[in-house]
C-alpha positions as CSV (number, residue, x, y, z in Angstrom):
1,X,-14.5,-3.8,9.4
2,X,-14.3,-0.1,10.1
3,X,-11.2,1.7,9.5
4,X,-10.4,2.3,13.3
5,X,-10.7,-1.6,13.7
6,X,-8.4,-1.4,10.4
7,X,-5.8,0.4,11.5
8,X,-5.7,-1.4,15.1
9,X,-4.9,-4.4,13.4
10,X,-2.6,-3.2,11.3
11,X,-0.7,-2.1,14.6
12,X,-1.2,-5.7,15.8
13,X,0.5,-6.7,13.1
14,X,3.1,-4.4,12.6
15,X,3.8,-4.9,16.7
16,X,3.7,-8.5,16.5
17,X,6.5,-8.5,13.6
18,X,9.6,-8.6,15.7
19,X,8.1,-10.7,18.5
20,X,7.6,-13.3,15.4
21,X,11.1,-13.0,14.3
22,X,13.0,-13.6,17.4
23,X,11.1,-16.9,17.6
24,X,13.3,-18.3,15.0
25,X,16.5,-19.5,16.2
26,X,18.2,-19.4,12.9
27,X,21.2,-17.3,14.2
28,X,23.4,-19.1,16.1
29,X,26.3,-18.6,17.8
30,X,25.2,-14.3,17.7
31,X,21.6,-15.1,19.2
32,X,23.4,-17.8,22.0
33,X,25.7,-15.3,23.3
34,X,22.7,-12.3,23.9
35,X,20.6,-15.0,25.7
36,X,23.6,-16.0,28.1
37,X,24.8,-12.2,28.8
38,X,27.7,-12.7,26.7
39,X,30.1,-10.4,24.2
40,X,28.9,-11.5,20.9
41,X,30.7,-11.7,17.4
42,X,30.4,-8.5,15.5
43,X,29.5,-11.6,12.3
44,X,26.9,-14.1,12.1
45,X,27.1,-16.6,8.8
46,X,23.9,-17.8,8.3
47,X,23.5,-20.3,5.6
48,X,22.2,-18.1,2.7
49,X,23.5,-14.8,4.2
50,X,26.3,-13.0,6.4
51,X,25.8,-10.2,8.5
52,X,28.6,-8.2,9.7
53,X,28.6,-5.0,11.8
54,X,31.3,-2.2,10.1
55,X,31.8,1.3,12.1
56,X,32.8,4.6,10.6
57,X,34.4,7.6,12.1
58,X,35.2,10.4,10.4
59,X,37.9,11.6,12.9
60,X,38.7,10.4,15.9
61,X,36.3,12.2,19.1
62,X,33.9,12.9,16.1
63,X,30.3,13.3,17.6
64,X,29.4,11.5,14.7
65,X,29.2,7.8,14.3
66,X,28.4,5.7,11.5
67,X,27.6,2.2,12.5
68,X,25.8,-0.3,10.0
69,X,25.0,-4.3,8.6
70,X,26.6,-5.3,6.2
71,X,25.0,-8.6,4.0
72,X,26.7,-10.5,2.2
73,X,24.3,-12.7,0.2
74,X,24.1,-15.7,-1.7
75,X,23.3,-15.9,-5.4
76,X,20.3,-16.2,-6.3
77,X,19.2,-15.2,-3.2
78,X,17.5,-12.3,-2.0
79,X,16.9,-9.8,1.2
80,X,14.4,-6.6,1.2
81,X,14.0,-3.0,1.7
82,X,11.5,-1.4,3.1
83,X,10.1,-0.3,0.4
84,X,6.1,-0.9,0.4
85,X,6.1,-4.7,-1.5
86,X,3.1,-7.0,-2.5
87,X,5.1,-9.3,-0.3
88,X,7.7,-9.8,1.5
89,X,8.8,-8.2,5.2
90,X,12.0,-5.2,5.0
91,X,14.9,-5.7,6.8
92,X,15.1,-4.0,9.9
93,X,18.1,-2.9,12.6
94,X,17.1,-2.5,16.3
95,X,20.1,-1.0,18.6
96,X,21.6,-1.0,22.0
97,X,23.6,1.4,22.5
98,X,25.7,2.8,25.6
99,X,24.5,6.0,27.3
100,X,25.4,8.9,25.4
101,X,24.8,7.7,22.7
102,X,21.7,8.2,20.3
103,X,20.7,6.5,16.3
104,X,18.9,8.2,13.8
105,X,16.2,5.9,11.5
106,X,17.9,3.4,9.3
107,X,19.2,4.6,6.3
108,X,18.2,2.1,2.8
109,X,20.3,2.3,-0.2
110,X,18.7,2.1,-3.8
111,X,16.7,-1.6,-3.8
112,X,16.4,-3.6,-7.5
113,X,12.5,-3.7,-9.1
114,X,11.5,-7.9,-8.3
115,X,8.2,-9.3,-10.7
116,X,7.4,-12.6,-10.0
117,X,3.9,-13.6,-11.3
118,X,2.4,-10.1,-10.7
119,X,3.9,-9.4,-7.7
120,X,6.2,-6.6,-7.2
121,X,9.0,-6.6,-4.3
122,X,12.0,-4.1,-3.7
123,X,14.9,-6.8,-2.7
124,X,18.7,-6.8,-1.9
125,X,21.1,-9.1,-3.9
126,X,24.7,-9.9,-3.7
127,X,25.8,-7.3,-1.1
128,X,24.3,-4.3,0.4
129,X,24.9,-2.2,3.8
130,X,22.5,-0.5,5.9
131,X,23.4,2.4,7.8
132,X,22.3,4.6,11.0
133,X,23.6,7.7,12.3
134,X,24.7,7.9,15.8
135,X,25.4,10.5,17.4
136,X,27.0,11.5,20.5
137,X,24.5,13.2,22.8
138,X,27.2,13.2,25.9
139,X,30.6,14.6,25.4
140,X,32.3,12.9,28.0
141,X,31.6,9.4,26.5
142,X,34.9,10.7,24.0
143,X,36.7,10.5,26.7
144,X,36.8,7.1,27.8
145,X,36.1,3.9,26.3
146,X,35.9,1.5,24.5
147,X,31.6,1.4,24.5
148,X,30.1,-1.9,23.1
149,X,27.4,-1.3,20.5
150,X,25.1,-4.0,19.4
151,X,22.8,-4.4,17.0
152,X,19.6,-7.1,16.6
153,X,19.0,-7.2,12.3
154,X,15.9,-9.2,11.2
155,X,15.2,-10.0,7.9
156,X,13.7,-12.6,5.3
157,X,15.8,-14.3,3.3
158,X,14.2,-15.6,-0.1
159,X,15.1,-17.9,-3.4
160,X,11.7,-20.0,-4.2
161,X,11.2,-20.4,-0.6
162,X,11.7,-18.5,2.0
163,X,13.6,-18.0,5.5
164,X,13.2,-15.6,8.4
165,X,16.6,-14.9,9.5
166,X,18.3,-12.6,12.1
167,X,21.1,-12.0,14.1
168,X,22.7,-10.4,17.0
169,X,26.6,-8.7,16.2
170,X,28.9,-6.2,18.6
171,X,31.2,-3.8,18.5
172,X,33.7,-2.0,20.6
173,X,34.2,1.5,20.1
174,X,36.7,3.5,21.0
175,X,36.2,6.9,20.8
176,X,40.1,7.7,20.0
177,X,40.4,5.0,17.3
178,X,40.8,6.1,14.2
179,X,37.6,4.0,11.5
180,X,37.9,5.8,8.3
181,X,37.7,3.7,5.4
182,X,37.1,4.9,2.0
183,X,35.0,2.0,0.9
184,X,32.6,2.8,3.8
185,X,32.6,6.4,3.6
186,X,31.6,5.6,-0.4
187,X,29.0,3.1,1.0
188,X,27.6,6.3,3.0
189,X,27.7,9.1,0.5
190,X,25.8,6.8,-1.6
191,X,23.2,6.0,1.0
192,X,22.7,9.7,2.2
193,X,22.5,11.1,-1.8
194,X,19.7,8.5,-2.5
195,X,17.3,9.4,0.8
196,X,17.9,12.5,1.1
197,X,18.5,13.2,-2.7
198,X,21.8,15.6,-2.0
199,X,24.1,16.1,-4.1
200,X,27.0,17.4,-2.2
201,X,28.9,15.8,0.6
202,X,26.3,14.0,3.1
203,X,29.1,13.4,5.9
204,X,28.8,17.1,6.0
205,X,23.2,15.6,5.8
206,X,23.1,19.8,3.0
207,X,20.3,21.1,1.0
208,X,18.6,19.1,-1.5
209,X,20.2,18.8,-4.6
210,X,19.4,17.9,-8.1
211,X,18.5,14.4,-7.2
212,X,15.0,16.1,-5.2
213,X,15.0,19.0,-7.9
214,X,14.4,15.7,-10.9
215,X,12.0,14.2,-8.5
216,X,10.1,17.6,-8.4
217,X,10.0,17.7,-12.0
218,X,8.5,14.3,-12.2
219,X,6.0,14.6,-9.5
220,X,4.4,17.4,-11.9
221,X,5.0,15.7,-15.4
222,X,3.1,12.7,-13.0
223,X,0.8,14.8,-11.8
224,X,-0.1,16.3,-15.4
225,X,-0.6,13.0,-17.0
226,X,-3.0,12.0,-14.5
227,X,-5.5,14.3,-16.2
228,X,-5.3,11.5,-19.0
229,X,-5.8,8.5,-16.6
230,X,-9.3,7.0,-16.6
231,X,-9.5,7.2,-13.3
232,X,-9.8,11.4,-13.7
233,X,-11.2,12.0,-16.7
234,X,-14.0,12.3,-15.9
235,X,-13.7,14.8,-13.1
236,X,-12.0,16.8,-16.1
237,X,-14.8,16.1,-18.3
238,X,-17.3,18.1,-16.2
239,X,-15.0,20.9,-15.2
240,X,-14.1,21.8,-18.7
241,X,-17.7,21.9,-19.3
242,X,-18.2,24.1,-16.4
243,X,-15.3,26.6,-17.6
244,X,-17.5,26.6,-21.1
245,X,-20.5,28.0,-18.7
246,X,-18.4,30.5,-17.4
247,X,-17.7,31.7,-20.9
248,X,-18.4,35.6,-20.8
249,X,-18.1,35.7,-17.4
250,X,-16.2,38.1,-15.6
251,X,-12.9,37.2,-15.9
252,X,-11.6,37.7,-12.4
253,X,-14.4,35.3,-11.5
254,X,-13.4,32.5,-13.6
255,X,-10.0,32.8,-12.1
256,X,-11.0,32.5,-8.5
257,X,-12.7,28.8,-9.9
258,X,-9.7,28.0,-11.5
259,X,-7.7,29.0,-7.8
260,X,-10.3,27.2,-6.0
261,X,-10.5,24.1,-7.5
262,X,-6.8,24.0,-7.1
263,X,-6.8,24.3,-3.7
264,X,-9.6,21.8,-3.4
265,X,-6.9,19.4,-5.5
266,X,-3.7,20.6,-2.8
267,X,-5.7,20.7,0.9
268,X,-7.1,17.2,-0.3
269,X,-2.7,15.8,-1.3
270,X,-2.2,17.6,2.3
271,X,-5.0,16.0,3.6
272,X,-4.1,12.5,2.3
273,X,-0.5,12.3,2.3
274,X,-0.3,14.0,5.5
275,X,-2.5,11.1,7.4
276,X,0.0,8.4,5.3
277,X,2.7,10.4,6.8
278,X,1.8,10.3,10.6
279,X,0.3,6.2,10.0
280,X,3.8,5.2,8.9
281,X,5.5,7.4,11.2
282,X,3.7,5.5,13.9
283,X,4.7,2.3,12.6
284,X,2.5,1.5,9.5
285,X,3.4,0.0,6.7
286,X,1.2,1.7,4.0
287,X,1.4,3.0,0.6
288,X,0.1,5.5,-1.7
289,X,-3.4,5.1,-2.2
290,X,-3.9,3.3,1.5
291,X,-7.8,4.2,1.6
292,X,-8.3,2.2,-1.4
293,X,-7.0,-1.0,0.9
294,X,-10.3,-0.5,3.3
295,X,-13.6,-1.7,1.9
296,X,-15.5,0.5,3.6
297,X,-13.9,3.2,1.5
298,X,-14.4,1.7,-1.7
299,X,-17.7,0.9,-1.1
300,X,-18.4,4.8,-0.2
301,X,-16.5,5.7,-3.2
302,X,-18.4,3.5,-5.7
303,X,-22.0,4.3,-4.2
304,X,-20.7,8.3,-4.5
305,X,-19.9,8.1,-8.0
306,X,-22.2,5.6,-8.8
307,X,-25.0,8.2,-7.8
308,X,-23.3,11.1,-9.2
309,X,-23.2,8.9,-12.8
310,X,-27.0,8.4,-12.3
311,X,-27.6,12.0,-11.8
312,X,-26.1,13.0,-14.8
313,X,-27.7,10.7,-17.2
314,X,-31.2,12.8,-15.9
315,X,-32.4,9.5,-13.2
316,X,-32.9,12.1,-10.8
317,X,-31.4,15.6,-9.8
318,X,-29.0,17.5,-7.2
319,X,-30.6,20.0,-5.8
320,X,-33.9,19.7,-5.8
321,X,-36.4,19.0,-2.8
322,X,-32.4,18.5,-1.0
323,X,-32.6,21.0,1.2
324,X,-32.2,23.6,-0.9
325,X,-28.1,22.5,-1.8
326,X,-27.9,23.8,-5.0
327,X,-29.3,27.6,-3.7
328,X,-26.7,27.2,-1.5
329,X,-24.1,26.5,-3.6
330,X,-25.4,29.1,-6.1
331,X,-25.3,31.9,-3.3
332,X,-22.0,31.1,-3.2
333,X,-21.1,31.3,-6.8
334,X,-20.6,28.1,-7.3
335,X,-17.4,28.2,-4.7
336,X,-17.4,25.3,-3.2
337,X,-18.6,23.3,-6.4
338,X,-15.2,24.2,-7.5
339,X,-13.9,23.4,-4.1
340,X,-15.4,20.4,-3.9
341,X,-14.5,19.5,-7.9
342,X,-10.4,19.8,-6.6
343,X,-11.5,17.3,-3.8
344,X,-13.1,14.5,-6.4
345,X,-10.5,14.7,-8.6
346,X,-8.0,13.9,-5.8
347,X,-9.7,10.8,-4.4
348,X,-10.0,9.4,-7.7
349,X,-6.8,10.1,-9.0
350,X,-5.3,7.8,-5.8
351,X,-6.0,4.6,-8.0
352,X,-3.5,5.6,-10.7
353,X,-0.2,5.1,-10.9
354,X,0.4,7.4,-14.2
355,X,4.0,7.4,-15.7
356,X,6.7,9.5,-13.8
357,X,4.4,9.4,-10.7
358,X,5.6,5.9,-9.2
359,X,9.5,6.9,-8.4
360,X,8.0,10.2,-7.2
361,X,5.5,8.8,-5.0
362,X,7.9,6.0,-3.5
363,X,10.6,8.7,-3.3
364,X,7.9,10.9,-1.1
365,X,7.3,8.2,1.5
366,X,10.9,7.6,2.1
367,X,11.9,11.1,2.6
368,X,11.6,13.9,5.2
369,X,7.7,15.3,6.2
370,X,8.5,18.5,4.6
371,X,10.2,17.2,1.7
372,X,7.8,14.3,1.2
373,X,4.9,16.9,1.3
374,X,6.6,19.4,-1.4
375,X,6.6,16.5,-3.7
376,X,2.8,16.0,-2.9
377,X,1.9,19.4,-3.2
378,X,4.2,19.5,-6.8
379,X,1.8,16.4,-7.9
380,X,-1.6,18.2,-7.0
381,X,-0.2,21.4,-8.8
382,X,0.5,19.7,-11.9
383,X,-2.7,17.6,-11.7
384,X,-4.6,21.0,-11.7
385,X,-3.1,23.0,-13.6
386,X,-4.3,22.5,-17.2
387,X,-7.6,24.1,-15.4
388,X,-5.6,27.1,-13.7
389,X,-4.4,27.7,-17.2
390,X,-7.7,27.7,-18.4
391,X,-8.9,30.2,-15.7
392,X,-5.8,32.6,-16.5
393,X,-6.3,33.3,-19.8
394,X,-10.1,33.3,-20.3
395,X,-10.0,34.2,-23.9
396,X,-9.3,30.5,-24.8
397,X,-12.6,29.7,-23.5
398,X,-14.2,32.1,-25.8
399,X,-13.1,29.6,-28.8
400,X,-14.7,27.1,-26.9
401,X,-18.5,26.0,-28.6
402,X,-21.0,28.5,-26.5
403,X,-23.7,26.8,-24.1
404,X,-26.6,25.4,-25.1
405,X,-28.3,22.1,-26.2
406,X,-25.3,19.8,-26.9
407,X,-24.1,20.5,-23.2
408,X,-26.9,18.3,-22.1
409,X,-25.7,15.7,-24.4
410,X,-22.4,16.3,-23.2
411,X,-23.1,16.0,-19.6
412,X,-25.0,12.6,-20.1
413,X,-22.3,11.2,-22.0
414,X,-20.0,11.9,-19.1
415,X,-21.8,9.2,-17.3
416,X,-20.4,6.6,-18.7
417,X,-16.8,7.1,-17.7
418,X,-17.8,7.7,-14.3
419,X,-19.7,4.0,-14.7
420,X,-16.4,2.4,-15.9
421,X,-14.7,4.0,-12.4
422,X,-17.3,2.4,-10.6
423,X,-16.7,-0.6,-12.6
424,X,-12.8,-0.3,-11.9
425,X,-13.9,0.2,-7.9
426,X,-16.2,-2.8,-8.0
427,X,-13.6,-5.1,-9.4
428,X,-10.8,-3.7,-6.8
429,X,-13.1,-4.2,-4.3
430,X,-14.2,-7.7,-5.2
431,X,-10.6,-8.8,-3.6
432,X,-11.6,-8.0,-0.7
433,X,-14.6,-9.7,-0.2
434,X,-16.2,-13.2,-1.0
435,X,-18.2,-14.4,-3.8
436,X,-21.3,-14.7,-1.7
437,X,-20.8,-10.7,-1.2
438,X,-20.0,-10.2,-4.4
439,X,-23.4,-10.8,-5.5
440,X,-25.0,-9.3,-3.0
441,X,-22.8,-5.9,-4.1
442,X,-23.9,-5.9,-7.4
443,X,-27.9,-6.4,-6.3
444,X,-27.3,-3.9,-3.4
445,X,-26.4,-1.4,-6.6
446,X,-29.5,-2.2,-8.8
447,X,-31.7,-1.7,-5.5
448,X,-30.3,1.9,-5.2
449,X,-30.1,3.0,-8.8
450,X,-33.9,1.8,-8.7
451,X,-34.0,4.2,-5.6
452,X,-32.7,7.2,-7.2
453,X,-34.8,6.3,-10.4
454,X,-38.1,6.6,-7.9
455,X,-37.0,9.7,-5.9
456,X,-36.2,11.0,-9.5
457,X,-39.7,10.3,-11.0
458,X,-41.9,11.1,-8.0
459,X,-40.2,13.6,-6.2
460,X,-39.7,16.4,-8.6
461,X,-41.7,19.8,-7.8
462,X,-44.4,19.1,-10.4
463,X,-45.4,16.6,-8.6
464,X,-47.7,17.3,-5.7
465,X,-46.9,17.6,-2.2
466,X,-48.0,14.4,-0.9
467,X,-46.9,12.3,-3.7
468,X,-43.4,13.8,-3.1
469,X,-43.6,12.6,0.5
470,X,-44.2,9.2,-0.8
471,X,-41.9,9.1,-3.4
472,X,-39.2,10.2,-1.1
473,X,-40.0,7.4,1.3
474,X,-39.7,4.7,-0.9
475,X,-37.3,6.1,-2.4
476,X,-35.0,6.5,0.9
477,X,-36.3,2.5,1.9
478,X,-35.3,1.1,-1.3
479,X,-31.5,3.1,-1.1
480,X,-31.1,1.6,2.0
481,X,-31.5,-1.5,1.2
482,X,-29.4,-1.9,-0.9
483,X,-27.0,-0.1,0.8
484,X,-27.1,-2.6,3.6
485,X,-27.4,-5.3,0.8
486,X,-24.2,-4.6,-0.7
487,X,-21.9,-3.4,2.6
488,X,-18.6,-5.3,2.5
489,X,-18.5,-8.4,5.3
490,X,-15.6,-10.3,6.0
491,X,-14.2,-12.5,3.3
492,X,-15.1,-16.2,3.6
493,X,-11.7,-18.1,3.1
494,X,-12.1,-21.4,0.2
495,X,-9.6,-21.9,2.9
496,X,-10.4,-23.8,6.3
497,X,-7.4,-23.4,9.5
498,X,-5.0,-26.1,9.3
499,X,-4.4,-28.2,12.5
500,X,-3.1,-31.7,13.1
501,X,-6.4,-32.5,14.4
502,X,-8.4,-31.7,11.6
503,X,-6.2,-33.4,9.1
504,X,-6.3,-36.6,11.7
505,X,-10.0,-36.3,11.2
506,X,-10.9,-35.7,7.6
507,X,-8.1,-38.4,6.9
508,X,-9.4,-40.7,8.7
509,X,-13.2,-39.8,7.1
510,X,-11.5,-40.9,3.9
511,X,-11.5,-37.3,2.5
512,X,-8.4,-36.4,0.6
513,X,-6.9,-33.1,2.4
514,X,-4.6,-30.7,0.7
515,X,-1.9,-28.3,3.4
516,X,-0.6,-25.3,1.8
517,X,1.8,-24.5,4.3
518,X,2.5,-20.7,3.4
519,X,3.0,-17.0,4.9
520,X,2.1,-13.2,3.9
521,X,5.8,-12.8,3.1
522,X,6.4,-16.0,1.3
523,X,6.1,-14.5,-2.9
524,X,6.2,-17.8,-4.1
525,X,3.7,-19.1,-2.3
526,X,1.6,-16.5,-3.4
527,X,2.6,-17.3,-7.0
528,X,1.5,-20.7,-6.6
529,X,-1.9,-20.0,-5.1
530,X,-2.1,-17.5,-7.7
531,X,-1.1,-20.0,-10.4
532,X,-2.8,-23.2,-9.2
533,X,-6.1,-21.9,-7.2
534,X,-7.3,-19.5,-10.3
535,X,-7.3,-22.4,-12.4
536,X,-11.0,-23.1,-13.1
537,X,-10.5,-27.3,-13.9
538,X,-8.4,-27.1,-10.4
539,X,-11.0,-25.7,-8.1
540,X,-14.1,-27.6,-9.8
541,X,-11.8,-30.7,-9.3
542,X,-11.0,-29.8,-5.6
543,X,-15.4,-29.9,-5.3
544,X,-16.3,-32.9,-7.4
545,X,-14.0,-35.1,-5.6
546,X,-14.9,-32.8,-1.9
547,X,-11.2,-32.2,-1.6
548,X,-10.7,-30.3,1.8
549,X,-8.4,-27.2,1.5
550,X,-6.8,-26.3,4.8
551,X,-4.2,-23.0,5.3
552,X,-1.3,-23.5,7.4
553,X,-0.8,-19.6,7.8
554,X,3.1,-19.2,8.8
555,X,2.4,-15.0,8.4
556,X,2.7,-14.8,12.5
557,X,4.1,-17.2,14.6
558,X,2.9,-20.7,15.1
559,X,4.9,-23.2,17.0
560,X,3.1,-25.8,15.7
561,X,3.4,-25.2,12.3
562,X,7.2,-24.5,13.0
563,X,7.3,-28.6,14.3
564,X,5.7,-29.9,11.4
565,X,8.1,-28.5,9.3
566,X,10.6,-29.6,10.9
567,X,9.4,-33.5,11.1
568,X,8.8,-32.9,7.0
569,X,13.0,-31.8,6.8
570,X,11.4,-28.7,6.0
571,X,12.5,-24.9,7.2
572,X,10.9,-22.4,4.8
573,X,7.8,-22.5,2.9
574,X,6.1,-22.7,0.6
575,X,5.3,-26.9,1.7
576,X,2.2,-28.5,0.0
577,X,0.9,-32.2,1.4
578,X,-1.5,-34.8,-0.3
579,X,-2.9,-36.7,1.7
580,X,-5.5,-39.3,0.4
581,X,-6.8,-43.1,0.3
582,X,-6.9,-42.7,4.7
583,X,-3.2,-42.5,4.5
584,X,-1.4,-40.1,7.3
585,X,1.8,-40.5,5.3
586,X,1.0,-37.1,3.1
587,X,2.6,-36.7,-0.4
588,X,4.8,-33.6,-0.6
589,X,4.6,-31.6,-3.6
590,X,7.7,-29.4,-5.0
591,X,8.1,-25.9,-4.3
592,X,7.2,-24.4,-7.4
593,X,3.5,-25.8,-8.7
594,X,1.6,-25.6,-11.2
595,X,-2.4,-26.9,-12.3
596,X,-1.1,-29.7,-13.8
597,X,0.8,-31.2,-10.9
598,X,-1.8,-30.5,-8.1
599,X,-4.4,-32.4,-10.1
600,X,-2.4,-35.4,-11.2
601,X,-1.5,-35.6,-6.9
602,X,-5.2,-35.4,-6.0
603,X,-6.1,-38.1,-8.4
């Protein structure tokens, strides 16, 4: 899949969210009275939550309007943000409003940390209130009144299942009226402090305060510690050893590597977190370290620092017969190696989440471009500068050892680091692709270290013209081999699409079928699949005894997935069904599985 095709389909998805939603009629009375034309309630009570639409006005004729949901929700039960989640969908607020009237984005308060086998959501409990800023873009709408406002909220409602939910609520607001309440003006300060991180009055959306100044401070701490991560070192590894090179050097010199390479590390957080910002801005929902998510990308990344491990172990060498790269990088005094260093580093630094970087990084995607890109630019700064250091005051390098033959040994041993990033990259990348390809990854890398070994061994200058020509040949046919050996292809599912049809079928065959009825969102049912299904005795049982597997995918819309769950009293999943000895009657399992109970259903 390329990453054009990627993101298309992530707009799909994205597009296709609300369209889902609306499909499910769990609203009531709020829902009825849009369809008919109708004023509708400004509360909806929904079994497991309550929405209710509260107003505030700071004066009367204020050109300022704060309109917002509250939920009240049931313990135990849980809503989410829309903070980036393993599962899960965020809550979201769509408006109508009269003209005149215009709302800002939707404002989140603070969410609460949710593990649940692994997974990691940002949920609502109890009660919380989401908030938009309205403003009022026509005067003359103060002067009448009152203006119905409404509101469509969406959102997924979970315990150990889970319910999309949504409702429709109104307003009337009258410009004149006086809507201060304290609790609600709280609600709002609160809000307003935690996105924008201000630490004055919001009702009057200031200057960041000490909130942003903390998360500054811990984007470079984060940034700093990435330097340890295994991910960088050995980027580090190699540019230390570079500054010990430059040991003698003109001073000014070595600063200008130390500057460049830092700029190589900023333009490449610019690059990155700048494409991040305009995805989400356009309605993606992506997180730090969204390259990583596209195979294509890890497989580029793994067969760059695969080669580059290679080439320091002595397999074969940069530069030479390569069109004269390493002339041109020395005629540029080693510039844009530096350059280039600052860009590695970045890439491979995207993979870790270091201590103090995670609340800076979620913190960055929530707030303002500008601010969101100071907090990116704070992270590259502290990432690079133990090396700016290091080119500031040259005389520390001087108590550095001084070139010569351990710097060989040195530079091979760096290899192995970069091998375990590749390993790291390979694993990441082997959930996203099926076993079948998995293989054919790991061969595809043999065929091109064997590549590099042959353009190493017979392409060298000592060797003579011809046999360079040769060796180069191979070489090239063998590299690409493997690279089209080992390119990511779509994942083949252990899965097969559910449908009343096949079950009918393979029942009726005498196969025993298993239905996992389950969705994207749905965290438990991904804790049971990850439970259940990476249980070894499970999945050889599921082949001995040619169980068929089939994935009733609620994650978009599917009306008939929708009636079977309701003929099994079911509204949520996750749902699990046995069927077996040619009955149609299935066995349902409970919600919350484990090895043990799938096993003793299937036999």
């Amino acid at each position: 899949m390329t990453f054009s095709k990627y993101i298309s389909n992530s707009m799909s998805y994205v597009n296709g969210r609300m369209s889902r939603f609306v499909s499910y009629l769990l609203v009531l009375s709020g829902s009825l009275g849009l369809l008919h034309g109708q004023d509708v309630a400004h509360r909806v009570e929904g079994r497991n939550v309550i929405s209710e639409m509260v107003i505030y006005q700071e004066s009367p004729k204020s050109e300022t309007v704060w309109a917002g949901v509250k939920f009240e929700i049931k313990p135990e039960w849980h809503i989410y943000s829309n903070v980036e989640s393993d599962t899960g969908l965020p809550t979201t607020l769509t408006w109508t409003l009269p003209e005149g009237l215009s709302a800002g984005e939707t404002l989140y308060p603070e969410s609460t940390r949710y593990e649940n086998e692994g997974f990691v959501d940002f949920i609502y409990e109890d009660e919380v209130i989401l908030w938009a800023k309205l403003t009022v873009t026509d005067p003359s709408l103060l002067e009448s009144g009152p203006h119905q406002i409404r509101v469509f909220a969406e959102w997924l409602e979970c315990k150990t299942m889970c319910i999309p939910g949504s409702g429709e609520m109104s307003i009337n607001w009258d410009p004149k009226v006086d809507y201060t309440h304290s609790d609600l003006a709280a609600s709002i300060q609160e809000v307003t402090t935690f996105v924008n991180g201000a630490s004055t009055d919001p009702l009057k959306e200031s200057s960041a305060g000490s909130n942003f100044l903390a998360l500054i401070a811990f984007a470079f701490v984060g940034g700093l510690i990435l330097n340890l991560m295994p991910c960088v070192f050995p980027v580090i590894g190699l540019k230390i050893m570079g500054f010990v090179e430059q040991a003698g050097q003109d001073s000014r010199k070595i600063m200008v590597h130390g500057l460049t390479f830092t700029s190589g590390v900023v333009v490449s957080f610019w690059v990155l977190s700048g494409l991040l910002l305009i995805l989400r801005a356009s309605g993606q929902q992506l997180g730090w370290g969204f390259q990583l998510q596209e195979p294509w990308f890890n497989y580029a990344l793994i067969l760059l620092l695969f080669g580059f491990a290679l080439s320091l172990n002595g397999v074969f060498e940069f530069g030479m017969s390569m069109i004269g790269m390493g002339s041109k990088l020395s005629n540029k005094d080693g510039m844009s190696g530096s350059f280039l260093s600052g860009v590695m580093a970045t890439v491979v630094a995207t993979p870790c989440s270091a201590p103090f970087l995670a609340p800076a990084l979620g913190a960055a995607l929530a707030l303002s471009p500008v601010q969101s890109l100071i907090l990116f630019t704070v992270i590259g700064l502290g990432l690079s500068t133990p090396y700016l250091l290091l080119s500031m005051f040259p005389s520390v390098l001087n108590k550095m050892p001084r070139p010569g033959a351990w710097m060989e040994t040195f530079k091979q041993f760096m290899a192995f680091p970069l091998y375990a990033t590749v390993a790291y990259l390979v694993w990441s990348l082997f959930g996203q692709i099926d076993e079948g390809n998995q293989f054919n990854l790991l061969l595809g890398l043999v065929l091109i270290g064997m590549g590099l070994w042959i353009f190493g061994r017979w392409s060298s200058p000592v060797k003579s013209k011809n046999t360079r020509r040769f060796g180069a040949a191979v070489a090239l046919l063998v590299i690409v081999g493997g690279v089209v050996l080992g390119h990511p292809r779509d994942k083949d599912d252990f899965w097969q699409p559910w449908s009343p049809e096949v079950v009918k079928q393979h029942v009726t065959e005498g196969k025993t079928v298993y239905v996992d009825f389950t969705a994207r969102w749905c965290a438990t049912c991904q804790a049971n699949k990850k439970i259940v299904f990476g249980n070894q005795d499970v999945l050889d049982t599921f082949e001995e005894k040619g169980v068929v597997a089939l994935k009733a995918d609620w994650t978009n819309r599917d009306d008939r997935i929708t009636r079977r769950l309701e003929e099994l009293g079911k509204a949520a999943v996750p749902v699990n069904l046995v069927y077996k000895d040619g009955s149609l009657e299935p066995q349902i399992l409970p919600e919350l599985l484990n090895p043990q109970l799938v096993l003793e259903a299937i036999e």
